[in-house]
C-alpha positions as CSV (number, residue, x, y, z in Angstrom):
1,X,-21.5,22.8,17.9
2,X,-21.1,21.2,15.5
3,X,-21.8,21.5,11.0
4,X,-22.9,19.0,8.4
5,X,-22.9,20.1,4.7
6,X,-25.8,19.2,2.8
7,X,-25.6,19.0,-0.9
8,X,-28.2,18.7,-3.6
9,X,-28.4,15.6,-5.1
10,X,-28.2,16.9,-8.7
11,X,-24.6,18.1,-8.1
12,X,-23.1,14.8,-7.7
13,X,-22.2,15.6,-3.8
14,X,-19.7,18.1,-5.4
15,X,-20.1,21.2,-3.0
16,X,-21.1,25.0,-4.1
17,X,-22.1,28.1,-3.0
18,X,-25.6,27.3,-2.3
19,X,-24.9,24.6,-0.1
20,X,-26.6,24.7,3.3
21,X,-24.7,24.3,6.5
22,X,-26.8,22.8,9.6
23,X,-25.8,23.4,12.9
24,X,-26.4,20.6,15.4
25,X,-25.4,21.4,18.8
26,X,-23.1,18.7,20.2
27,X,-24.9,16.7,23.1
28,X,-21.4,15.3,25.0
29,X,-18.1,15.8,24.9
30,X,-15.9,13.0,23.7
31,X,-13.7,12.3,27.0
32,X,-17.4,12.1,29.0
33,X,-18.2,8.7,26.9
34,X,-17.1,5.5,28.9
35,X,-13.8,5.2,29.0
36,X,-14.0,1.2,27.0
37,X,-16.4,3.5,24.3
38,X,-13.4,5.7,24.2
39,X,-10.7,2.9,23.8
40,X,-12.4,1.1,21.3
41,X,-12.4,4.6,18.9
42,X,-8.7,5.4,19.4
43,X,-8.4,1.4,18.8
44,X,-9.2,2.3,15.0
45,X,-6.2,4.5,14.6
46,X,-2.5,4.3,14.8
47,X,0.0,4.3,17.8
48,X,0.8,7.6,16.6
49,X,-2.9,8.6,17.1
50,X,-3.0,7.2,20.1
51,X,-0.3,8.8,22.0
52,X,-1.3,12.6,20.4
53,X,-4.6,12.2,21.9
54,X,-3.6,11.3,25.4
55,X,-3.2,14.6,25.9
56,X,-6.8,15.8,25.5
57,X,-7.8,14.7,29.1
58,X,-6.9,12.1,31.8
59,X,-9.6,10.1,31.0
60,X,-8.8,9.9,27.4
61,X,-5.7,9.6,28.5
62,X,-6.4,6.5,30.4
63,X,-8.6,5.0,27.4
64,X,-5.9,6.0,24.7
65,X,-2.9,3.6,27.1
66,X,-5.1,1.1,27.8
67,X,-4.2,-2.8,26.9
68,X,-7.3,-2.8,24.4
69,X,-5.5,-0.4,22.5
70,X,-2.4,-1.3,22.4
71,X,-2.8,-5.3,22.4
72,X,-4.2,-5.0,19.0
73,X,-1.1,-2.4,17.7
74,X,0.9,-5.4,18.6
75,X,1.5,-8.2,15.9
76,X,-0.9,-11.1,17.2
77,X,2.9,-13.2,17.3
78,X,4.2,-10.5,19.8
79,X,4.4,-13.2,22.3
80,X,7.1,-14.9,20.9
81,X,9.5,-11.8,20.4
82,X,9.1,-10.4,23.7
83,X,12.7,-10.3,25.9
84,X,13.0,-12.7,28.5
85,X,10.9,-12.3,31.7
86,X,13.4,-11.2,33.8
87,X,11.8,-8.1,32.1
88,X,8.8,-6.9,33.7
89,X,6.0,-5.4,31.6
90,X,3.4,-3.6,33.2
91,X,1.4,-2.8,29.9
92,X,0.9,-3.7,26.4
93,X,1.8,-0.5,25.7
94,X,5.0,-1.5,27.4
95,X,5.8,-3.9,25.1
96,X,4.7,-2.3,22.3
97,X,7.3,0.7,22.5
98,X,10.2,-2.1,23.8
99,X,9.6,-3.7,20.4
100,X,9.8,-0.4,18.6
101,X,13.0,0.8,20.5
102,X,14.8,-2.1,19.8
103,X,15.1,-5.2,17.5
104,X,14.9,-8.6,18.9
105,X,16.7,-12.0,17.2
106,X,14.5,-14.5,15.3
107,X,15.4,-17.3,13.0
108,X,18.5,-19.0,15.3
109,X,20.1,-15.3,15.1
110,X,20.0,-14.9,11.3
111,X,17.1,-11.8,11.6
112,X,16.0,-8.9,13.7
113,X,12.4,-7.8,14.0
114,X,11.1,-4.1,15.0
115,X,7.6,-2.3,15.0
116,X,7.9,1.1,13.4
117,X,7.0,3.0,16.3
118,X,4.2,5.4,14.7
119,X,2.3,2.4,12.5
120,X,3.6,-1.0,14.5
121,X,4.5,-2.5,10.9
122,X,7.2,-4.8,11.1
123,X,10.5,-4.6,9.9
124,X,13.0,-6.8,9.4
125,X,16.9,-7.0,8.8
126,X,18.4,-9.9,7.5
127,X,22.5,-10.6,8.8
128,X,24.8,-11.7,6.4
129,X,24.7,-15.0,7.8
130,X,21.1,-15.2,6.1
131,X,21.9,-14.4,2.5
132,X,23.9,-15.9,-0.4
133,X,27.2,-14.5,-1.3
134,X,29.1,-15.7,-3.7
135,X,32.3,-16.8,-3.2
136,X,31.3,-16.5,1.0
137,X,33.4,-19.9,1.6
138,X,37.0,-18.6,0.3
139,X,38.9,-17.3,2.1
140,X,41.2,-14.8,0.0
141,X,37.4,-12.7,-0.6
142,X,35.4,-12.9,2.1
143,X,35.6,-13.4,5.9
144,X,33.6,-14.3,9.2
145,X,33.8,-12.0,12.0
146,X,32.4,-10.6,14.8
147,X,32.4,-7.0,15.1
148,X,31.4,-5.6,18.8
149,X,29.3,-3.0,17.1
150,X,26.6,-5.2,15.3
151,X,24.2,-7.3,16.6
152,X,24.3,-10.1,15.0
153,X,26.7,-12.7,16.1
154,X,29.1,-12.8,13.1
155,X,29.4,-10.1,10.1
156,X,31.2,-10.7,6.6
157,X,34.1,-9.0,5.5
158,X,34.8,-8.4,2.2
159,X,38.9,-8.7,0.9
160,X,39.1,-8.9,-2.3
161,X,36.5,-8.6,-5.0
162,X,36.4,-11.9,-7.7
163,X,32.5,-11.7,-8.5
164,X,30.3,-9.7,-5.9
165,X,26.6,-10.5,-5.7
166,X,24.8,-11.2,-2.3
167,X,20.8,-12.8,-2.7
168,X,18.4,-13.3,0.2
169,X,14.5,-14.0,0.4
170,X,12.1,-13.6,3.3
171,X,8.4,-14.9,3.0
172,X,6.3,-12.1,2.5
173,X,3.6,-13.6,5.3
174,X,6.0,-12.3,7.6
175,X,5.7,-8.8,6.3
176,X,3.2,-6.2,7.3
177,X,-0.1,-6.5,4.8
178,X,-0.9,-3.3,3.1
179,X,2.7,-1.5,3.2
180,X,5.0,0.1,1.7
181,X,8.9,-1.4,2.4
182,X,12.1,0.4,1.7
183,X,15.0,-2.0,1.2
184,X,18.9,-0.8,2.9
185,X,22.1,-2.5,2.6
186,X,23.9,-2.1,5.9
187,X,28.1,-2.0,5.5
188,X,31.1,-0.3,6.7
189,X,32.9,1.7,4.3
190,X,36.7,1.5,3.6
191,X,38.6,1.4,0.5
192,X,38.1,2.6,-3.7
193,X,34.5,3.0,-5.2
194,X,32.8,0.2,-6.4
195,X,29.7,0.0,-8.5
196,X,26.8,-2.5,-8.2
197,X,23.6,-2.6,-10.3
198,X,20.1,-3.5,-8.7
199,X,16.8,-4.5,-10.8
200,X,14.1,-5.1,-9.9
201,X,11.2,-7.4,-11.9
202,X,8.7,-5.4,-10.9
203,X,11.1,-1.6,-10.8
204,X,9.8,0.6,-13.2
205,X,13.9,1.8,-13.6
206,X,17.1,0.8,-12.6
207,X,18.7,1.7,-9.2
208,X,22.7,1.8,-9.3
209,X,24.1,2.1,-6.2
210,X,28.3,2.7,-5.3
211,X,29.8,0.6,-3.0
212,X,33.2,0.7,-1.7
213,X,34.2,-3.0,-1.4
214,X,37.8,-3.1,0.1
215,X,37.2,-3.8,3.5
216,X,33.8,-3.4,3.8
217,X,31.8,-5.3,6.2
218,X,28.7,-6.6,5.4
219,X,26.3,-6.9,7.7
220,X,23.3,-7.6,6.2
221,X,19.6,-5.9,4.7
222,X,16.7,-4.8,5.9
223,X,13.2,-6.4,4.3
224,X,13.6,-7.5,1.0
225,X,12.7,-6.9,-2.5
226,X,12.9,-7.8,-6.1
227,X,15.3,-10.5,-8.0
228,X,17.8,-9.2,-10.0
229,X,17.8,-9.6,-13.9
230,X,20.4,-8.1,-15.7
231,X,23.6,-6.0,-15.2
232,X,25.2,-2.8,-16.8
233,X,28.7,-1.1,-17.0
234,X,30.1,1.6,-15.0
235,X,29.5,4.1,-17.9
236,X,26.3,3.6,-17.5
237,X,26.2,4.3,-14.1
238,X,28.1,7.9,-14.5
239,X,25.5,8.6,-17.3
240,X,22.7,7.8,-14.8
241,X,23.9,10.2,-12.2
242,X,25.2,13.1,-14.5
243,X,21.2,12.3,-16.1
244,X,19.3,12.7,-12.8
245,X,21.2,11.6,-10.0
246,X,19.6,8.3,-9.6
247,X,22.9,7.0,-8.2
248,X,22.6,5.9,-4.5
249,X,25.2,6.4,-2.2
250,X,25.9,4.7,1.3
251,X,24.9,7.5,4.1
252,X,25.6,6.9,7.9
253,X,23.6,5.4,10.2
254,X,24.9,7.1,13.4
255,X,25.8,3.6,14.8
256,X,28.9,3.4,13.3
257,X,27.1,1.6,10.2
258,X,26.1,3.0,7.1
259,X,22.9,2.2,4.9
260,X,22.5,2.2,1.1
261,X,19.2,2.3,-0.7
262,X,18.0,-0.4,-3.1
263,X,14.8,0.3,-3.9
264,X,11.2,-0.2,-2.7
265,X,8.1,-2.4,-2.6
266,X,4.2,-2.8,-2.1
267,X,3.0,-5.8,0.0
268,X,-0.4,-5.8,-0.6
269,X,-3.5,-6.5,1.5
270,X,-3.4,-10.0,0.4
271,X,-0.2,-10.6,0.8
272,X,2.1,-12.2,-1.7
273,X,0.5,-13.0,-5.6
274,X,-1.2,-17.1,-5.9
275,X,2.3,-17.8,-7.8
276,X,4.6,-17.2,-4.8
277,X,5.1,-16.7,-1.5
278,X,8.7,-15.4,-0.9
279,X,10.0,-12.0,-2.3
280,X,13.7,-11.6,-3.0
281,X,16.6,-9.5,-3.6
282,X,20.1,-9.7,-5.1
283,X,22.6,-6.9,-5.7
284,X,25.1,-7.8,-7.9
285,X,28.3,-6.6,-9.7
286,X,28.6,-4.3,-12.3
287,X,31.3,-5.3,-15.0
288,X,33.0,-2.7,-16.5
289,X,33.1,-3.6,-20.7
290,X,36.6,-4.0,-22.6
């Protein structure tokens, strides 16, 4: 069986006491539909949804792992980012959860893309070989390497500080319309604290964040977000974190990585605004005043 609340039309649809509850009794059961009526419901939800209600029946089952479903989970580029074919897919669903379990290489190297496995939204990380670091090409502060752990074919090490700011940009028609993005800074961590200011133009606050620079490898950042305006001193920092610990910290990763955050944006459901179609990011130093 099943109820529909009926409401009278002077109370705004608000419900009350006095309401009255019809019982209708419930011709079918859903899993008795056809199983393409069934796939083109759970095609309205999520890839979370789909996979919890594979368990109702084996012909929901069936419906909820069908390529209908999962064909349109997948970005409509998926195509291009699936591995070689010496890799045998047998379903879209297949695919799906390959992309989601691990990033693939786009852009000659310089990103990696993955589907968050419960929404399929992309996200990205950008290598160091992707951003702008200043001072990159010197030697005595920073240096190319590969490092066996990382994905990417070369990773920067930093060796001495001189001026430390690192800027990238990704075109926000790559992103996923209509989401939320969290923006990391993936290192390794060695050496004495080090304290870098991020801003965004659109941040409602500051986040600081505490980096320890001496031989710290910089690998790169996932997403994007904001440009950078303006810098602040140390001081300021402690202040912030004795105010309300607003200070991030790098925590690890459990791939022998760790992962600072910067901060956060919207892309909306039109994408990027009419004056721009990129959205960047810088962190920068934080010098300490005399």
């Amino acid at each position: 069986m099943k109820q529909i609340q009926v409401s009278d039309s002077n109370s705004g649809g608000r419900s009350s006491r006095n309401d009255e509850i019809v019982s209708i009794g419930a011709s079918a059961r859903f899993d008795t539909l056809p199983e393409d009526c069934i796939s083109m419901v759970i095609y309205r939800t999520s890839p979370r949804d789909a996979c919890v209600v594979a368990s109702v029946s084996k012909t929901v089952k069936s419906a909820a792992e069908s390529d209908l479903v999962w064909e349109k989970f997948l970005p409509q580029d998926y195509s291009s980012l699936v591995p070689p074919r010496s890799v045998d897919f047998s379903s879209k669903k297949e695919i799906y959860m390959s992309l989601a379990d691990d990033s693939v290489l786009i852009d000659d190297g310089k990103k990696s893309i993955w589907l968050e496995k419960g929404s399929g939204k992309k996200c990205y990380m950008l290598s160091a070989m992707d951003l702008k670091i200043a001072w990159i090409d010197t030697p005595e502060y920073w240096k190319w390497k590969k490092d066996p752990e990382s994905k990417f074919e070369k990773v920067a090490k930093l060796r001495h500080v001189c001026w430390f700011e690192i800027r990238g940009k990704i075109s926000c028609g790559m992103l996923s319309k209509g989401t939320h993005y969290f923006v990391y800074a993936v290192l390794k961590i060695g050496g004495v604290d080090h304290a870098v200011g991020f801003v965004g133009e659109e941040a409602a606050s500051k986040t600081f964040v505490l980096l320890e620079p001496k031989g710290t490898y910089l690998r790169g950042g996932y997403g994007c977000c904001y440009s950078s305006s303006s810098l602040t001193t140390v001081e300021e920092v402690e202040d912030e974190r004795e105010a309300d610990g607003s200070v991030e910290e790098p925590k690890e990763r459990g791939d022998g990585w760790s992962e600072v955050k910067l901060g956060n944006f919207y892309n909306g459901d039109g994408g990027c605004d009419d004056d721009g179609d990129e959205i960047e990011f810088s962190i920068m130093e934080i010098q300490k005043e005399i």
